[in-house]
C-alpha positions in Angstrom: 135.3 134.5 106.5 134.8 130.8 105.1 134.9 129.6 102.0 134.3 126.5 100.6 135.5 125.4 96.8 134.5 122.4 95.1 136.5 121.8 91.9 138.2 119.6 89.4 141.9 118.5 90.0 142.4 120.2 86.4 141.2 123.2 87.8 143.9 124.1 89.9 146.2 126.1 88.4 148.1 129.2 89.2 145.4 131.8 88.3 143.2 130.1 90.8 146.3 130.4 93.1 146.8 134.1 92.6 143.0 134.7 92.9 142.9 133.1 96.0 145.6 135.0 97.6 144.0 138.4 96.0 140.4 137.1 98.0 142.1 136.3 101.5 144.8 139.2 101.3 146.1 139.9 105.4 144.4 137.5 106.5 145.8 133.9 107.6 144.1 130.3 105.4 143.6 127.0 106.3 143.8 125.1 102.9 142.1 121.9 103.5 141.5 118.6 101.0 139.3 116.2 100.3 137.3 114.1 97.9 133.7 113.3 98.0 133.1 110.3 98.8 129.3 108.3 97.2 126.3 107.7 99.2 127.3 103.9 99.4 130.7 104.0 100.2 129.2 106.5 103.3 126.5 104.1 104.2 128.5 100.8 104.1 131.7 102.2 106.4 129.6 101.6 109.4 129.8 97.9 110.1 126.4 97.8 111.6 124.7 99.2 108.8 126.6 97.6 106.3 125.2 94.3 107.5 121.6 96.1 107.8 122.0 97.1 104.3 122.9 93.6 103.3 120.1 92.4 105.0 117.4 94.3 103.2 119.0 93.5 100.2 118.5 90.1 100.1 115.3 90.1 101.5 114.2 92.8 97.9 112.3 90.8 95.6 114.6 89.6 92.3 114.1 88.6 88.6 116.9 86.3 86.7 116.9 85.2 82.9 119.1 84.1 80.8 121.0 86.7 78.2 118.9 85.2 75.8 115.8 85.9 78.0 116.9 89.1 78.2 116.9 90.3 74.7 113.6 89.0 74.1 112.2 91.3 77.0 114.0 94.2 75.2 113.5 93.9 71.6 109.6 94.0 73.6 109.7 97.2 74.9 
């Protein structure tokens, strides 16, 4: 049997624990952690497509104003 949890550090607690042992009773666990990690962090760890990334970025059109600017286009819309 596998199982996989995904919950909140405040979660964790020792009727989660006692569950837990009640679900997997006889039988032997691996407990494994680990955090999720976001799309760009995943995406920009490989050195090659970091750059690639990089690339396409800079080539993506772009708009600049002034704070000023800015609120005008706001108050606008």
């Amino acid at each position: 049997m596998e199982a996989i949890f995904k919950i909140e550090p405040q979660e964790f607690n020792e009727e989660l624990f006692l569950r837990l042992k009640k679900l997997f009773k006889g039988k032997t666990v691996t407990i494994s952690f680990s955090t999720d990690i976001d799309e760009t962090t995943y995406l920009t760890m490989n050195p090659v497509n970091n750059e690639h990334l990089l690339e396409s970025m800079s080539q993506e059109p772009h708009i600049s104003f002034t704070s000023k600017e800015f609120k005008e286009k706001i108050s606008k819309l």
